[in-house]
C-alpha positions, -999 to 999 in steps of 0.1 A, spaced: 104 324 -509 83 349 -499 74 356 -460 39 342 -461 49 310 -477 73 304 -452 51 310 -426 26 286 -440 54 259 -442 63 268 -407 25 263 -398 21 232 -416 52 211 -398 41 224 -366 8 208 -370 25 181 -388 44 172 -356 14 176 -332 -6 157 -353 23 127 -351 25 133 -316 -11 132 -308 -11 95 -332 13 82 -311 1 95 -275 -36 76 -286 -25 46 -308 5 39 -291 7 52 -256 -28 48 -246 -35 14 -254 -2 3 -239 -8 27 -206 -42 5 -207 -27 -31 -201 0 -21 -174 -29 -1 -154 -48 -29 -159 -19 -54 -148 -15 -26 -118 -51 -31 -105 -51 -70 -110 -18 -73 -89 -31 -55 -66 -36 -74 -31 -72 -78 -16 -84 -47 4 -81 -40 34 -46 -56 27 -40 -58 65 -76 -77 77 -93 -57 115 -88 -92 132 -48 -84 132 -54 -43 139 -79 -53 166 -54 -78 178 -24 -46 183 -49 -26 200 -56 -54 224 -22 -59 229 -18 -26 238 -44 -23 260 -34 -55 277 0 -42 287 -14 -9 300 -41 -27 320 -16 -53 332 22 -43 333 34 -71 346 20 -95 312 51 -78 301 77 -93 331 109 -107 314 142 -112 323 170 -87 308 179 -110 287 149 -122 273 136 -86 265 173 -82 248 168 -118 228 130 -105 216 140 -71 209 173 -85 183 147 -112 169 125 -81 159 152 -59 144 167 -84 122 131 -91 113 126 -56 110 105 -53 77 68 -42 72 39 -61 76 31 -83 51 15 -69 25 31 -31 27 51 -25 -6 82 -16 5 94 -6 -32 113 29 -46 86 46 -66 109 73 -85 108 56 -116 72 48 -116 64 86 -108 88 98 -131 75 75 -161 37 91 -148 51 123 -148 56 121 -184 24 107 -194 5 131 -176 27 161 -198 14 137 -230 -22 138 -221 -21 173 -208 -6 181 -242 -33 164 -264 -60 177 -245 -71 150 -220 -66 168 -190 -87 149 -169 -66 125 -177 -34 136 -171 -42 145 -136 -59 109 -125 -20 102 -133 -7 132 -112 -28 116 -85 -9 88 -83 22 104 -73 9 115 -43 -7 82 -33 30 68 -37 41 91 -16 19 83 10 27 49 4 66 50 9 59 76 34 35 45 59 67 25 48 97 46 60 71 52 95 67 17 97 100 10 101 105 42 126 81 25 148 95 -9 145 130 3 156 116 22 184 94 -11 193 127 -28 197 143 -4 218 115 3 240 109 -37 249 142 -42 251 138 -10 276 116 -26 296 91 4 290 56 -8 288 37 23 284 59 32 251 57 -3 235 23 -1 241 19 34 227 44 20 200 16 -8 194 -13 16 191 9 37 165 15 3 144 -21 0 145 -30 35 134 -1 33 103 -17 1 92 -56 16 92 -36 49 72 -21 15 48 -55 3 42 -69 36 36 -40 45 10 -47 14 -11 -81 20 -14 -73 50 -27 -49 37 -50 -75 5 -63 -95 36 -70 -74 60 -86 -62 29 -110 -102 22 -115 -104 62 -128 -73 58 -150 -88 27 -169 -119 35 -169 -103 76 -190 -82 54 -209 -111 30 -221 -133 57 -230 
């Protein structure tokens, strides 16, 4: 054969197997990247997930014990009791996922290479996005249980002015929560909304 003909071959599988790729990336991938976003935002809990009544209600607390130490008067023993009770409840509010995301970024990872690949870059980063919102996520997560343990040890301490300062960080990681799933109810709203169009 001579060296154009092969060439041309060479040409023609190459944009053979793009032209598979990019079938399967917007028959296949897209539509089925279109339900589980979808499924994503419908699961999603109501925003803000943690309501101001129960923020407003740490920051009082807080305030209450700096104003008036002795609200916070317990025997030894009792501080001891209160402080196991919240250990061995130690888990985040409700509402916080408290889930691994590796999978989930590494699965969006790929996806965003697909779209980058067929040209829907806009798309592909909406889907970078997310990583960094699950990071932030499991980030709040890991500092939510920081601040629990140190809650614990600081009651059990007897040290008012750092459980209080421990309440007014609980407070300020659940506003940071909030914030993060409304960025993530949006970010799922961009996805579906490139993935419709």
């Amino acid at each position: 054969m001579n060296k154009k003909i092969v060439f041309l071959v060479i040409i023609l599988a190459v944009i053979g197997v793009y032209g598979l790729f990019y079938v399967g990336v917007t028959s296949v991938l897209m539509p089925m990247e279109l339900n589980s976003f979808e499924s994503e935002l419908n699961a999603m809990p109501q925003l803000p997930v943690i309501n101001n009544s129960t923020i407003n209600g740490i920051e009082n607390s807080a305030s209450d014990i700096d104003n008036y130490p002795t609200s916070m008067s317990m025997s030894k023993s009792q501080r001891t009791e209160m402080a196991n009770q919240m250990r061995n409840s130690n888990s985040p509010p409700s509402g916080y996922s408290n889930q691994n995301f590796t999978d989930y970024n590494n699965f969006n990872a790929i996806s965003a290479l697909a779209y980058e690949l067929t040209g829907k870059g806009t798309l592909s980063n909406e889907i970078d996005n997310l990583t960094t919102i699950t990071n932030n996520i499991s980030y709040l997560n890991n500092e939510t249980t920081t601040i629990n343990q140190k809650s614990a040890n600081d009651l059990e301490n007897g040290d008012n002015k750092a459980y209080a300062e421990d309440l007014r960080n609980t407070a300020d990681n659940i506003k940071q929560y909030n914030n993060v799933m409304t960025n993530l109810k949006t970010q799922l709203q961009n996805i579906i909304k490139q993935l419709s169009g």
